[in-house]
DOGULUM-367880 format. One record per residue: x, y, z of N, C-alpha, C in turn; residue number from 1; chain. Coordinates in Angstrom, 3 decimals, m for minus. Each point is the difference from the previous one (the first is absolute). Example, Ala and Ser with C-alpha at 12.3 -4.5 7.8 and 13.67 -1.06 7.14 Angstrom:
BEGIN
{{13.190,m5.690,7.800},{m0.890,1.190,0.000},{0.900,1.200,0.000},1,A} {{m0.350,1.050,m0.720},{0.820,1.190,0.060},{m0.770,1.090,0.730},2,A} 
END
This chain:
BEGIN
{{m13.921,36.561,m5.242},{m0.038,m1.428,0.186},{m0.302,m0.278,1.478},1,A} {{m1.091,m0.793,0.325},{0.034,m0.351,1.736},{0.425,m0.404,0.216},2,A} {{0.035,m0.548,1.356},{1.400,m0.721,0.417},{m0.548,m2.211,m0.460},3,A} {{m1.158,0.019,m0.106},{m0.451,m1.611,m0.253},{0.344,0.014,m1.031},4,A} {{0.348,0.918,m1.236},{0.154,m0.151,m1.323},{1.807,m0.323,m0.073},5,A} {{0.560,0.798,0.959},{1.493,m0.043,0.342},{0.370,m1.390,0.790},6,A} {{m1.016,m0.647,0.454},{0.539,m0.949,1.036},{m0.557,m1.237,m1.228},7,A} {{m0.533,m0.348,m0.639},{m0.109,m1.076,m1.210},{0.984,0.421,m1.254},8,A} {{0.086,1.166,m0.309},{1.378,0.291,m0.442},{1.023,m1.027,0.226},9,A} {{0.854,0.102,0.984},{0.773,m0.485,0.827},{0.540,m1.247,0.389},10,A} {{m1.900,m0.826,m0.265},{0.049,m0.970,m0.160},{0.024,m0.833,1.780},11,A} {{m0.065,0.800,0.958},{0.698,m0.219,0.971},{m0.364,m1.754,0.814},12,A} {{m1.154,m0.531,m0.836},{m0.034,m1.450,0.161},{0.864,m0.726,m0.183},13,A} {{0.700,0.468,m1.189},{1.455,m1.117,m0.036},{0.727,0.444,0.774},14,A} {{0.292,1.076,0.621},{1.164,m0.281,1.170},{0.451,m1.222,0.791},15,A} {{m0.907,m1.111,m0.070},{m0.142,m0.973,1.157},{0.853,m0.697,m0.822},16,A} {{0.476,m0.086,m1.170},{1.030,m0.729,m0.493},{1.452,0.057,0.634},17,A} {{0.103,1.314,m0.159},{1.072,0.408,0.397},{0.467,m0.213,2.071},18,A} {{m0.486,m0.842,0.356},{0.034,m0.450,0.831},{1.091,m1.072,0.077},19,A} {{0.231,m0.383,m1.470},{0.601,m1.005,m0.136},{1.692,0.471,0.645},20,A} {{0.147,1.085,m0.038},{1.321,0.487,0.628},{0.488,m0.232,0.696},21,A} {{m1.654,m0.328,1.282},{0.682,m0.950,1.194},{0.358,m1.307,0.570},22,A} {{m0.161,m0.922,m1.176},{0.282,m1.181,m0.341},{1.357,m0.390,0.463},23,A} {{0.878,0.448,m0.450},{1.386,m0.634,0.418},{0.237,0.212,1.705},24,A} {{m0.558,0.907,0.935},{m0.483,0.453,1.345},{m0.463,m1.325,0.601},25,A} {{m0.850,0.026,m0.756},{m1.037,m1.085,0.713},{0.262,m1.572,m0.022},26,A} {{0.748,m0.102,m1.385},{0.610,m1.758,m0.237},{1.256,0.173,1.484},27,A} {{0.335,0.597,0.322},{0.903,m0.034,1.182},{m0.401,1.206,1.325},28,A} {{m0.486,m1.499,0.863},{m0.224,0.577,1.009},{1.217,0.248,1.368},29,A} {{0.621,m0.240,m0.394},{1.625,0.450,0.890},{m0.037,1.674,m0.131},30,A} {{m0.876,0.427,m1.044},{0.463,1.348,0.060},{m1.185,0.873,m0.250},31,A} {{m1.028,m0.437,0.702},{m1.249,1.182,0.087},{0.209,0.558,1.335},32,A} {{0.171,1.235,m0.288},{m0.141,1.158,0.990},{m0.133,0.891,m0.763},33,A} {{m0.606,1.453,0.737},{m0.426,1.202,m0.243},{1.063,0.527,m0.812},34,A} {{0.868,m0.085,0.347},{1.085,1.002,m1.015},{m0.028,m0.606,m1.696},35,A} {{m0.089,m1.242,0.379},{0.177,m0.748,m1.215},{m1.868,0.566,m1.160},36,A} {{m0.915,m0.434,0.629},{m1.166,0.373,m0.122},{0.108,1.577,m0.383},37,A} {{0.699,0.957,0.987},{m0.214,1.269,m0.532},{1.013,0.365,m1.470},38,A} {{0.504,m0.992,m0.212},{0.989,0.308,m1.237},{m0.990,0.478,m1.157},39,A} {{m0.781,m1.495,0.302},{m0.981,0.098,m1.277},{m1.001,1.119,m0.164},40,A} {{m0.634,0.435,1.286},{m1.012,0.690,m0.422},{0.021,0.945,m1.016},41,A} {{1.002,1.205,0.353},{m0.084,1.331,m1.123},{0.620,m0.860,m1.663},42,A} {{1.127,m1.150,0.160},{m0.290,0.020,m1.802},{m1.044,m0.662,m0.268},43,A} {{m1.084,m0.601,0.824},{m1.383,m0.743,m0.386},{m1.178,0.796,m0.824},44,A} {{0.402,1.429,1.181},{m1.383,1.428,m0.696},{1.221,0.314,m1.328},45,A} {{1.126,0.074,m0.305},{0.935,0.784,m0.998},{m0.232,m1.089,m0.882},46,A} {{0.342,m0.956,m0.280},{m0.212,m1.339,m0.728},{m1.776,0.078,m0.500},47,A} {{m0.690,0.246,0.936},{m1.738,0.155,m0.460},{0.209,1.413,m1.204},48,A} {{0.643,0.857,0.575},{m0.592,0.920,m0.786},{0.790,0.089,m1.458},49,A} {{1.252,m0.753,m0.170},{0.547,m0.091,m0.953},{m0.812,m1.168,m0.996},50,A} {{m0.713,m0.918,0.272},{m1.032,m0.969,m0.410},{m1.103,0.666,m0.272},51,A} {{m0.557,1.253,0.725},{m1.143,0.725,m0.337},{0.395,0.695,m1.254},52,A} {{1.199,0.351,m0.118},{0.056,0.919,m1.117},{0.416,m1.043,m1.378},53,A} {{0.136,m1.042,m0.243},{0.026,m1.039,m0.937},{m1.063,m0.041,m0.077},54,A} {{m0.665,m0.503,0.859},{m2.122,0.081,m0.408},{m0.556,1.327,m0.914},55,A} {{0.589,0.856,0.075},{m0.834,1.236,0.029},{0.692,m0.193,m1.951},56,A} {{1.318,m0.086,m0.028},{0.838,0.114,m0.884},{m1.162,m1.383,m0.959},57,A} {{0.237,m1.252,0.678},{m1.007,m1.219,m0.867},{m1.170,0.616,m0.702},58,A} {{m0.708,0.883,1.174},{m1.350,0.100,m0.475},{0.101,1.169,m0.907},59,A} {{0.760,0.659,0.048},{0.648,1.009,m1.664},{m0.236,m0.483,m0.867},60,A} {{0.914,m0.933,0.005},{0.194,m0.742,m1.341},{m1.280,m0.897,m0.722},61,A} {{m0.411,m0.395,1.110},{m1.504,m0.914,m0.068},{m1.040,0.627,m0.379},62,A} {{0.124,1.604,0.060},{m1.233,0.533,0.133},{m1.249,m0.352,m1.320},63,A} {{0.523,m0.231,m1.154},{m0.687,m0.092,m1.077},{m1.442,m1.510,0.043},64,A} {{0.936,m0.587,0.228},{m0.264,m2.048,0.533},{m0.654,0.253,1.071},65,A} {{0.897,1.128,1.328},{m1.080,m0.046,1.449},{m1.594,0.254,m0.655},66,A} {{m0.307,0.631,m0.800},{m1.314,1.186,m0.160},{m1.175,m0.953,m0.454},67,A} {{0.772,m1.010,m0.388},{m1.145,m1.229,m0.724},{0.086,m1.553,0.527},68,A} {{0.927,m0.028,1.196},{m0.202,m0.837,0.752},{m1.655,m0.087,0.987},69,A} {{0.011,m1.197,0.385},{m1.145,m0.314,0.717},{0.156,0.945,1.394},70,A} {{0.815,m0.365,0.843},{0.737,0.414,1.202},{0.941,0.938,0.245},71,A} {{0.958,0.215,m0.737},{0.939,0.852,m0.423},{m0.426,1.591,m0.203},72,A} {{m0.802,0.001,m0.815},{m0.872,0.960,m0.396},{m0.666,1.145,1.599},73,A} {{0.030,m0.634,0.935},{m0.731,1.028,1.444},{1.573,0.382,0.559},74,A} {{1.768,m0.356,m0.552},{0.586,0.507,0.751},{0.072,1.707,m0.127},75,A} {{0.815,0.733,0.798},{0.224,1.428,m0.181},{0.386,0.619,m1.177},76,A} {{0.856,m0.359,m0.753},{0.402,0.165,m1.509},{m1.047,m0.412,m0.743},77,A} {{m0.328,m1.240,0.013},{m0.640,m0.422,m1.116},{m1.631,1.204,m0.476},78,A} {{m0.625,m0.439,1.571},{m0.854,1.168,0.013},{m0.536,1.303,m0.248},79,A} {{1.303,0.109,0.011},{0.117,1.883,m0.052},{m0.272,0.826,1.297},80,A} {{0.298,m0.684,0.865},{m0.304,0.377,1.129},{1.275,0.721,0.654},81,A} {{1.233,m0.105,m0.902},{1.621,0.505,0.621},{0.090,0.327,m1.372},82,A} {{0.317,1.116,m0.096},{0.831,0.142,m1.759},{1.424,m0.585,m0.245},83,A} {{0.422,m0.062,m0.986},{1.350,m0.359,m0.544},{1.070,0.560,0.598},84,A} {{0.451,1.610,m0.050},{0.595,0.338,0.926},{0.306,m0.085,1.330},85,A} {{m1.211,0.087,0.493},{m0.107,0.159,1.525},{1.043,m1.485,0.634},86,A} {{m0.897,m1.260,m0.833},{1.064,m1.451,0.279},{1.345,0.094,m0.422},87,A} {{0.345,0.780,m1.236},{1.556,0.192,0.119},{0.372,0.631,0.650},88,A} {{m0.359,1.056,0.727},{0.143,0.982,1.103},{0.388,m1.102,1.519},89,A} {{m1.077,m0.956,0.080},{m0.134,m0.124,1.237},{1.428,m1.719,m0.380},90,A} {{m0.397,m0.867,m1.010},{1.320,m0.531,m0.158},{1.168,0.351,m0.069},91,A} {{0.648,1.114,m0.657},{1.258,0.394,0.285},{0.247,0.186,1.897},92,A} {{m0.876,0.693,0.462},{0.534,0.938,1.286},{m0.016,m1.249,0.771},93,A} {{m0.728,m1.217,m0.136},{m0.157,m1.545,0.745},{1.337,m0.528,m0.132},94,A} {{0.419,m0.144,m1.565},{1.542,m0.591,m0.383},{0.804,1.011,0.495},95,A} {{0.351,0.999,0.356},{1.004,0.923,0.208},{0.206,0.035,1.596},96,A} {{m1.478,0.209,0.367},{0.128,m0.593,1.706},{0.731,m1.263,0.571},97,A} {{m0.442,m1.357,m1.117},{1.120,m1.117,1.081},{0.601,0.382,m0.581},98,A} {{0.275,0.044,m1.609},{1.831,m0.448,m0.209},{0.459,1.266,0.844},99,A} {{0.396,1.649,0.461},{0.580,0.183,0.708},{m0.285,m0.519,1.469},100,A} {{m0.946,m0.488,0.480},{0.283,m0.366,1.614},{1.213,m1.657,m0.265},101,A} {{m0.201,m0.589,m1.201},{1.023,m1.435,0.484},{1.130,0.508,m0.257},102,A} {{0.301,1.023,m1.137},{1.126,0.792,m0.070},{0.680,0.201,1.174},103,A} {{m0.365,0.904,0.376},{0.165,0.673,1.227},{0.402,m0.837,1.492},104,A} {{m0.487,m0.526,0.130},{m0.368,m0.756,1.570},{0.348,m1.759,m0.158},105,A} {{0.495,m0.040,m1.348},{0.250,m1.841,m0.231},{1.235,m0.202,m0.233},106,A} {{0.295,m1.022,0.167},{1.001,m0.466,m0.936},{m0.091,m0.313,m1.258},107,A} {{1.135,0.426,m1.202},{m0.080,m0.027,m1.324},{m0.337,m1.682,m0.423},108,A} {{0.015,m0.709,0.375},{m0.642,m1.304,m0.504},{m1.588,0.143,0.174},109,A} {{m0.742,0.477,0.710},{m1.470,0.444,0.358},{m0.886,0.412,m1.001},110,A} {{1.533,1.278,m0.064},{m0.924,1.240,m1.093},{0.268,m0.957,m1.641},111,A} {{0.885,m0.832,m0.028},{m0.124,m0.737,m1.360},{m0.804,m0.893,m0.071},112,A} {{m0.213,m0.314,0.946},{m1.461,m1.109,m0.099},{m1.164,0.800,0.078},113,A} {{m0.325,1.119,0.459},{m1.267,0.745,m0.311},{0.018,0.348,m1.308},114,A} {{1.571,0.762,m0.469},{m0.161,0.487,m1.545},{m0.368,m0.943,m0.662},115,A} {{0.644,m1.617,0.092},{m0.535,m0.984,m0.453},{m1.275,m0.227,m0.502},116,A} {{m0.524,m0.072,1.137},{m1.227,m0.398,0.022},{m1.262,1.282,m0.925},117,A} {{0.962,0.631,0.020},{m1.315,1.009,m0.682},{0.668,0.213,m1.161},118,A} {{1.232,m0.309,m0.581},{0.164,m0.218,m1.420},{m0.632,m1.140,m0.922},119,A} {{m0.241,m1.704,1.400},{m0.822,m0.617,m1.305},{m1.298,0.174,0.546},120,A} {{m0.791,0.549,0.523},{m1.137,0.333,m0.018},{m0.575,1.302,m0.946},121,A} {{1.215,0.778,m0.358},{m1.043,0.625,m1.255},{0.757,m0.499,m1.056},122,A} {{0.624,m1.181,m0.420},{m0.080,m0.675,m0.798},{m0.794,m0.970,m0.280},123,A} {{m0.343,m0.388,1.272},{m1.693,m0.787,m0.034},{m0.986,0.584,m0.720},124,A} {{m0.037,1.223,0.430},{m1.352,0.973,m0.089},{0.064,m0.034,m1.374},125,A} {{1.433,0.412,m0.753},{0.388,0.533,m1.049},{m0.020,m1.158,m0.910},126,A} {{0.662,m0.984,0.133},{m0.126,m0.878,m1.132},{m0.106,m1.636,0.238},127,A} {{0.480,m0.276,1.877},{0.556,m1.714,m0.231},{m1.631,m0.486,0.437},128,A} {{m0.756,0.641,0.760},{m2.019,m0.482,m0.323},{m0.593,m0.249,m1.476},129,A} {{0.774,0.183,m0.775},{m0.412,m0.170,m0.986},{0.845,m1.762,m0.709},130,A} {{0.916,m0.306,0.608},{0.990,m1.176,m0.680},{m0.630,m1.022,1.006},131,A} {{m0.423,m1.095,m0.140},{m0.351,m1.424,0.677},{0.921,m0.330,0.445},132,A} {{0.091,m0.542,1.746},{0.491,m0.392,0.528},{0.832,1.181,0.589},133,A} {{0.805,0.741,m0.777},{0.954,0.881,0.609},{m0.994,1.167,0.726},134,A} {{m0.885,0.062,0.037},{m0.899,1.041,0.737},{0.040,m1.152,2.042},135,A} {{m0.105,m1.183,0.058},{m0.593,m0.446,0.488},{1.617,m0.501,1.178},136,A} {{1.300,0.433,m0.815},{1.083,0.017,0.496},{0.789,1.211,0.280},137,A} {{m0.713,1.222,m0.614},{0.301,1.032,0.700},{m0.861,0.383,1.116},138,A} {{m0.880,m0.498,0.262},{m1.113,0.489,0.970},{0.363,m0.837,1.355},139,A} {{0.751,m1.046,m0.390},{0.743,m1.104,1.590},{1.083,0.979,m0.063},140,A} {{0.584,0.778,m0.849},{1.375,0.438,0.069},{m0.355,1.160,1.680},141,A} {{m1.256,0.489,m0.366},{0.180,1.201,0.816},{m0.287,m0.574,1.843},142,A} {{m0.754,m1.312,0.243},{0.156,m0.531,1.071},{1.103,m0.613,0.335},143,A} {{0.944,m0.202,m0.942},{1.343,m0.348,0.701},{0.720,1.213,0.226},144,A} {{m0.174,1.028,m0.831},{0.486,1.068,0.591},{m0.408,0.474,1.467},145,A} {{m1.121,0.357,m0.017},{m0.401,0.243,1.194},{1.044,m0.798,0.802},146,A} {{m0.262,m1.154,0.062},{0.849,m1.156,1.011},{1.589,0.136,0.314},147,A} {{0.390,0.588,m1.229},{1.336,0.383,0.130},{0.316,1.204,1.100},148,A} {{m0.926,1.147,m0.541},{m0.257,1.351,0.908},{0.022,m0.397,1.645},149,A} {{m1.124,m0.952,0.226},{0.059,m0.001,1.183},{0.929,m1.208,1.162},150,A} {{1.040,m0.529,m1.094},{0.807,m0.614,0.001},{1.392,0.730,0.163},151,A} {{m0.288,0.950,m0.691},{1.475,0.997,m0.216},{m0.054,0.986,2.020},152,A} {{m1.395,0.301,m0.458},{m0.309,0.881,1.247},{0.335,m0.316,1.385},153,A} {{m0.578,m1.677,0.146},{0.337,m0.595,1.041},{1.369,m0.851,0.486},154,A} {{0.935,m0.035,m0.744},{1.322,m0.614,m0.113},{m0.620,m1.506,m0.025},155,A} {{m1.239,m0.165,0.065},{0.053,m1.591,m0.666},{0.043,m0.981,m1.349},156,A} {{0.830,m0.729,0.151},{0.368,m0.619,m0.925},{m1.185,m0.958,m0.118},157,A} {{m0.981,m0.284,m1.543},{m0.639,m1.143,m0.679},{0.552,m0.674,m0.834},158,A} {{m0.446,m1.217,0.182},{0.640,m0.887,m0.184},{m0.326,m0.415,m1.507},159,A} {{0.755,m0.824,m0.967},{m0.535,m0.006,m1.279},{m0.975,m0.502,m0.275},160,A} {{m0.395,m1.510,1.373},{m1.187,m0.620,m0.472},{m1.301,1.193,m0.246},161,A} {{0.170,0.556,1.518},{m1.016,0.938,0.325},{m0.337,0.660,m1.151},162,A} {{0.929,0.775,m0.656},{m0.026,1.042,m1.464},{m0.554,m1.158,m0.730},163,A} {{0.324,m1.265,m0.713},{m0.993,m0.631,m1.119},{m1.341,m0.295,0.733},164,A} {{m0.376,m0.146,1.368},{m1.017,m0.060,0.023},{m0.899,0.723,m0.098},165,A} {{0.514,1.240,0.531},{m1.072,1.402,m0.600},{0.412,0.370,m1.172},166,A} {{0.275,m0.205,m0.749},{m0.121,0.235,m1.323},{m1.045,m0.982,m0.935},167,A} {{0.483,m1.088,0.691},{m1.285,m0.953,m0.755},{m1.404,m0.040,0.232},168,A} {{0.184,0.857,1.439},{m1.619,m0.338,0.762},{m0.312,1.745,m0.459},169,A} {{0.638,0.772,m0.758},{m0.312,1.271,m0.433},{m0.444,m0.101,m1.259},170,A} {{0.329,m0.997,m0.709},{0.063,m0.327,m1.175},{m1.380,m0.955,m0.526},171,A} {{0.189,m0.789,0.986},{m1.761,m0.770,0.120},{m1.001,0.943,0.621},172,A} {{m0.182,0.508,0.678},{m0.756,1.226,0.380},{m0.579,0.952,m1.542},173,A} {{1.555,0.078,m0.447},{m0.405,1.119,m1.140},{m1.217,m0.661,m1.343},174,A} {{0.505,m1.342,m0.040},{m0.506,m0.816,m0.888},{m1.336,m0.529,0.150},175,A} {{m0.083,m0.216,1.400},{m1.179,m0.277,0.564},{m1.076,0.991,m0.592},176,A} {{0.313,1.772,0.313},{m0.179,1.059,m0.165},{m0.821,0.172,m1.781},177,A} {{0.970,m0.046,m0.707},{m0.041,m0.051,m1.179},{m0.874,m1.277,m0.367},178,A} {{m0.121,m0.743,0.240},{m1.033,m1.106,m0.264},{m1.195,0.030,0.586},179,A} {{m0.239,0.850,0.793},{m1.594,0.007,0.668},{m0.208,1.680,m0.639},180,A} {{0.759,0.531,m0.482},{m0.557,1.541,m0.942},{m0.659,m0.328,m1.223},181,A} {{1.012,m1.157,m0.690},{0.239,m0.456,m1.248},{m1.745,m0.951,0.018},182,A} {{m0.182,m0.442,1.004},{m1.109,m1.230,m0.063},{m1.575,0.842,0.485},183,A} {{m0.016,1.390,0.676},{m1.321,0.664,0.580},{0.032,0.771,m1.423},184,A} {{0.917,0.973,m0.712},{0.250,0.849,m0.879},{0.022,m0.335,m1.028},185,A} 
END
């Protein structure tokens, strides 16, 4: 496998989501400094790669649907360009990498919001993409997680408005999403 076939794997464009971690940082500026900033960095790459390996895990499951999609169809799985194994190979050792680094190096509220987060995401994968509406409320679920993470990380407290507003503006996003697939497709 080369390494361009490993790096769309991965998915590593969506990482920029996961940015969202530093949200609760940034709504309060009383407390940007470097230490605070360096909290985030290493669970930002551990958090990416635990999200890479849900992708890899999605596009498993997808593979049948990926192969006869319009677009879908040029990713690494779908293609045949990564075999079956090799992505369970390279998803497990992705999931096993964060969950032991938040293990390890976090506090146990952390590592339950990562386990979290990657329990309803291969329930996404697995079955709630398939139920209306509840696909479109587990998928805000995982940006409030994030928010929590980097909430937990930074000892800052968000506030409740803050939480319904990203949830709703995650939620219109998603819908938005789904209505311009639903209307080109």
């Amino acid at each position: 496998m080369s390494f361009n076939n490993f790096i769309n794997l991965i998915r590593y464009k969506s990482y920029l989501k996961n940015l969202i971690i530093f949200l609760p940082l940034f709504l309060n500026f009383t407390s940007w400094s470097v230490t605070n900033f360096s909290k985030l960095i290493l669970p930002l790459i551990f958090f990416s790669f635990l999200a890479s390996s849900i992708y890899i895990i999605n596009d498993l499951i997808d593979l049948e649907t990926d192969k006869k999609h319009k677009f879908k169809k040029f990713r690494p799985i779908a293609s045949g360009l990564v075999n079956f194994k090799t992505a369970i190979y390279i998803s497990s050792c992705l999931a096993i990498i964060s969950l032991l680094f938040f293990f390890n190096y976090y506090d146990f509220k952390v590592f339950i919001l990562v386990v979290t987060y990657l329990l309803v995401n291969i329930s996404y994968s697995i079955l709630l993409k398939k139920i209306k509406y509840l696909d479109i409320f587990s998928v805000a679920s995982g940006f409030f997680i994030r928010i929590c993470i980097g909430s937990v990380l930074t000892n800052l407290e968000i506030s409740n408005f803050f939480v319904i507003q990203i949830i709703l503006f995650s939620i219109f996003i998603l819908i938005c999403k789904r209505r311009e697939y639903f209307y080109f497709y």
